[in-house]
C-alpha positions as CSV (number, residue, x, y, z in Angstrom):
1,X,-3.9,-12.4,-26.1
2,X,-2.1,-11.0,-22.9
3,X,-4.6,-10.8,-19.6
4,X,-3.6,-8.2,-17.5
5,X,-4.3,-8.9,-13.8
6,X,-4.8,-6.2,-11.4
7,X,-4.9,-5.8,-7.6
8,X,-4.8,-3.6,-4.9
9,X,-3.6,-4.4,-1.5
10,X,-5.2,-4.6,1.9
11,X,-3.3,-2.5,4.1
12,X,-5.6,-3.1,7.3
13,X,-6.8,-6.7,6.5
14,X,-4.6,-10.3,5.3
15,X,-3.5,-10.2,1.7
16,X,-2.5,-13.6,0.3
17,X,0.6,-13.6,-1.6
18,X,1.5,-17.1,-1.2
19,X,-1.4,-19.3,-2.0
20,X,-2.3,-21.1,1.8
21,X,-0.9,-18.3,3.3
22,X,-1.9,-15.0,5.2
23,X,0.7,-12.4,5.3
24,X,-0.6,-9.3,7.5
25,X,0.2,-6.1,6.3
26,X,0.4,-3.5,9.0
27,X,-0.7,0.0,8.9
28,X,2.4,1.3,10.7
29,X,5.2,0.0,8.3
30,X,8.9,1.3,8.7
31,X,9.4,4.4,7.0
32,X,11.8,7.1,7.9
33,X,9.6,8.5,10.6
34,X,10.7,5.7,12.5
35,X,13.8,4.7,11.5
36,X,17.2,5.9,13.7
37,X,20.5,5.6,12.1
38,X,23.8,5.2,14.3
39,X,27.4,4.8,13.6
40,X,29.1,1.5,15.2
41,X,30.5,2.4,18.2
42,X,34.9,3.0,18.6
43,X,35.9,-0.4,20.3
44,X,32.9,-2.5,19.6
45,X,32.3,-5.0,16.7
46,X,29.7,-6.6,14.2
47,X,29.7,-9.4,16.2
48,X,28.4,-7.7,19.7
49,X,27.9,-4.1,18.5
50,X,27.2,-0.9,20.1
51,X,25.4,2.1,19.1
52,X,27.9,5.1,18.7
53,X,26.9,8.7,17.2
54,X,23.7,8.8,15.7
55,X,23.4,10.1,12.1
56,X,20.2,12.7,11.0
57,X,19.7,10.9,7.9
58,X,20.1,7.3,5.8
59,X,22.2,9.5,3.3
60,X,24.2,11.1,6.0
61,X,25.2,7.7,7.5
62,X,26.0,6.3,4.3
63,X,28.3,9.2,3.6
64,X,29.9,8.8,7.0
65,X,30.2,4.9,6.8
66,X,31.8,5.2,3.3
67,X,34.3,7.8,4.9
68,X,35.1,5.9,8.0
69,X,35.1,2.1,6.6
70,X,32.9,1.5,9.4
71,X,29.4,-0.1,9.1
72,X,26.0,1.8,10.5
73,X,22.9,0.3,12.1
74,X,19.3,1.1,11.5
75,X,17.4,0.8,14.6
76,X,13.7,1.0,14.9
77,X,11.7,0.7,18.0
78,X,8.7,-1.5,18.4
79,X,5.6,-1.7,20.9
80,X,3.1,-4.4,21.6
81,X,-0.9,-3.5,21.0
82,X,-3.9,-5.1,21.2
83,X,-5.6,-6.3,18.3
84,X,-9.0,-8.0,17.7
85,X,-8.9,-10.4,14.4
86,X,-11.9,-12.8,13.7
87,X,-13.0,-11.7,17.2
88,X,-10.3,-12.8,19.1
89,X,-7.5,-10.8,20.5
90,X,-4.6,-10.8,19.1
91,X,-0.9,-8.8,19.9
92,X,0.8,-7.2,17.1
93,X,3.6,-5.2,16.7
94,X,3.6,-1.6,15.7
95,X,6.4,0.8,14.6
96,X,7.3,4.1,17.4
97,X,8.2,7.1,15.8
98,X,11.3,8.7,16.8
């Protein structure tokens, strides 16, 4: 007989997916709220790129990409906060929104 193990995850704590290991899992994740999409720039290259037009919209820059031959860049922007874990401080990273 089949045991059927359920779960749900800590988004504001440590979740353990690898046994020994604690991988946080932040309240602010990426989502498209804070995601920025932007054409590679005329001149520049993969290698040592630069941010040209920036697109409204994932499918938008995938349209334009597929069009141009050209790849895009997602950008997000982070900033450093305080956090207390096991009453220490700690600095984490958290997602801005556009």
């Amino acid at each position: 007989m089949d045991t059927v193990k359920t779960t749900t995850a800590n988004t504001e704590g440590t979740a353990s997916d690898t046994p020994g290991r604690n991988v946080r899992r932040r309240r602010s994740e990426m989502t498209s709220a804070n995601v920025r999409f932007f054409m590679l720039k005329a001149g520049s290259s993969t290698e040592k790129p630069e941010l040209g037009r920036e697109m409204a919209s994932e499918g938008e820059a995938l349209v334009e990409a597929f069009r141009t031959g050209q790849p895009f860049f997602t950008l997000v922007a982070w900033k450093a906060i305080p956090e207390l874990e096991d009453g220490g401080p700690k600095i984490v990273k958290q997602a801005m929104t556009k």
